[in-house]
C-alpha positions, 0 to 999 in steps of 0.5 A, spaced: 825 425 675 829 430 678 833 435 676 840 436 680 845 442 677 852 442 680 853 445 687 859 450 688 861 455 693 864 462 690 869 465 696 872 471 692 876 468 686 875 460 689 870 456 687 869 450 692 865 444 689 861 441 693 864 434 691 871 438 694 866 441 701 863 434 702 870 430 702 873 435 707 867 435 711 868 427 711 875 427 712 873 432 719 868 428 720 872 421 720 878 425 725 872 427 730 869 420 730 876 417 732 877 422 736 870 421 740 873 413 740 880 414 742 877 419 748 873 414 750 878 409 751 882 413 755 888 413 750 892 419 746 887 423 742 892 427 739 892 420 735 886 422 731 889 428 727 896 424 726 891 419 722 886 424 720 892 428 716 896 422 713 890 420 711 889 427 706 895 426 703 895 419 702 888 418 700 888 424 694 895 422 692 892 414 692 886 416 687 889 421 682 894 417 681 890 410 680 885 414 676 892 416 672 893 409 671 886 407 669 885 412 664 892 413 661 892 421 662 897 424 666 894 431 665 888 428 671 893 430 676 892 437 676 885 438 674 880 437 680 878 431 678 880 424 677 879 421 684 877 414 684 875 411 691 879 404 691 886 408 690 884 412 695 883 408 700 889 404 699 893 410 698 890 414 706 890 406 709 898 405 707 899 413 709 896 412 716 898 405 717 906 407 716 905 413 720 903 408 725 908 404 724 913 410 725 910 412 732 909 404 734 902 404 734 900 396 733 897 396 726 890 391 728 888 398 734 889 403 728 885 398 723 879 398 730 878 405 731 878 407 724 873 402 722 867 406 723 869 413 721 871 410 715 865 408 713 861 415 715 867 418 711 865 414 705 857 416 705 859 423 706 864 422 700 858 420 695 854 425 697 859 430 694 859 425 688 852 427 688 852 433 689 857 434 682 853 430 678 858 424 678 859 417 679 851 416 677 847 409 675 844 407 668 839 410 665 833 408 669 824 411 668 823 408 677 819 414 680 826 417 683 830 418 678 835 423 676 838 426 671 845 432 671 844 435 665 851 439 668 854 432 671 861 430 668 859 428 663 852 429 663 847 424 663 844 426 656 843 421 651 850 422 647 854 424 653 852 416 656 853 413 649 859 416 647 862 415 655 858 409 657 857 405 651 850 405 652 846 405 645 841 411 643 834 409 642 830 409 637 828 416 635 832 420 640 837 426 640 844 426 643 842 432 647 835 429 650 837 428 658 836 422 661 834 420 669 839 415 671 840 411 678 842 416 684 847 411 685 851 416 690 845 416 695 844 409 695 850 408 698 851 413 701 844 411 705 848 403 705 854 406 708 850 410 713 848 404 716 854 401 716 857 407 720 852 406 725 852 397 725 860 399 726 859 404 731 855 400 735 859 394 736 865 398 737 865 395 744 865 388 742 869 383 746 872 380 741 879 379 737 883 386 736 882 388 729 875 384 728 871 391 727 875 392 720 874 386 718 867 386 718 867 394 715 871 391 710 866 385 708 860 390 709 864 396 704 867 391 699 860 387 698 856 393 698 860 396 692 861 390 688 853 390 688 852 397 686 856 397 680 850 393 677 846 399 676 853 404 676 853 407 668 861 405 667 866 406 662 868 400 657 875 400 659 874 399 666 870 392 664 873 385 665 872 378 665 866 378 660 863 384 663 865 384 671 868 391 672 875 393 675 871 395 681 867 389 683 874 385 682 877 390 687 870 389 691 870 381 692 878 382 694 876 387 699 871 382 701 876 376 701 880 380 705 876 381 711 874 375 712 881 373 711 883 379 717 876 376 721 879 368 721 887 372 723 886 376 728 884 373 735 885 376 741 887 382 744 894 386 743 896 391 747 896 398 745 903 401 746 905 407 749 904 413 743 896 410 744 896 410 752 901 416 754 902 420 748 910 419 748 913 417 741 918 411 740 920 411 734 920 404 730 928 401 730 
């Protein structure tokens, strides 16, 4: 069993997380991918930042405030944690998608060109996650078990049944630190190959949009199976057991596979994508 302690970078009076340096690195990381493929297609790469930005305000607020509304504590929009991923993806996709509505941008081109940066910001993502000691499995003896004494919460025996409902063993003291499943790098792992599944079909011939389905069937599937081995609060459990999150996992997944039937052919891309010149929408 390894033991992992938080990650921090003091500058000065600021503290940077690891979890906060690695959700910027992925959201860089997203806009230079974008960027790489609008080049590639010959298109206005400035389209890239415009993305990248609304996809910071959208995508924090998302996550604060469906955190908020899970938990019922309003007090997590102002602390620095409290993000939960599907909030933020549906807070950045209707920031992004609505700044590309403003410029006249078609939403299926939007949809294709972010589809593999979203998966290689996601992976990145859970390295933060990982590297704070949060969102980890159930309890777990397998070889490559680790556990976050410092992680939030920690992953000690009272801490994982008072969070989790995971009940004590016989002869254990609240304060012994359990291994867990490194569920972060496991989807960081599964999502780096998606990322480069996705890369290397973005030159696909087929219907515009279709890369994001196929993102979308591959991200939603990945989270309703990890949830399995995910240590997770009662209140996030519904239907006898299944979580929120896996509920959210087989929409995303229908969805896709809706997008994948849906859209055939190709659409023009529109004038901001190939001059760069805006025309509000009416």
């Amino acid at each position: 069993m390894t033991t992992v302690y938080p990650f921090n970078l003091h500058v000065g009076p600021f503290t940077i997380t690891g979890y906060g340096l690695m959700m910027m690195v992925g959201f860089l990381m997203g806009g230079w991918l974008i960027d790489r493929e609008l080049r590639r297609r010959g298109w206005h790469h400035d389209y890239a930042a415009d993305i990248t930005v609304a996809a910071v305000i959208g995508g924090v607020l998302g996550a604060k405030l469906w955190y908020v509304a899970v938990t019922g504590d309003p007090g997590a929009l102002f602390s620095r944690g409290g993000l939960v991923w599907y909030g933020g993806f549906i807070g950045g996709a209707l920031a992004v998608l609505g700044n590309g509505w403003r410029l006249k941008v078609p939403l299926r081109w939007t949809c294709e060109v972010t589809a593999p940066a979203l998966a290689a910001a996601y992976a990145l993502g859970r390295i933060g996650c990982f590297l704070v000691g949060d969102d980890y499995g159930i309890p777990s003896t397998v070889p490559w078990a680790v556990s976050f004494p410092q992680g939030l919460p920690p992953t000690t025996a009272g801490a994982m049944a008072h969070e989790f409902g995971i009940p004590l063993q016989p002869g254990m003291t609240p304060d012994t630190v359990l291994g867990v499943h490194p569920t972060q790098l496991y989807e960081a792992a599964i999502m780096i190959g998606v990322f480069m599944l996705l890369w290397r079909l973005r030159t696909h011939t087929k219907g515009t949009g279709w890369l994001f389905a196929i993102y979308l069937m591959l991200a939603g599937t990945e989270r309703f199976l990890i949830e399995f081995l995910r240590a997770k609060e009662d209140h996030l459990k519904v239907l006898g057991g299944v979580t929120l999150a896996q509920l959210m996992g087989l929409g995303i997944v229908l969805l896709g596979g809706v997008l994948l039937s849906q859209w055939k052919g190709t659409v023009a891309p529109g004038e901001y994508l190939t001059s760069g010149k805006k025309k509000p929408a009416a």
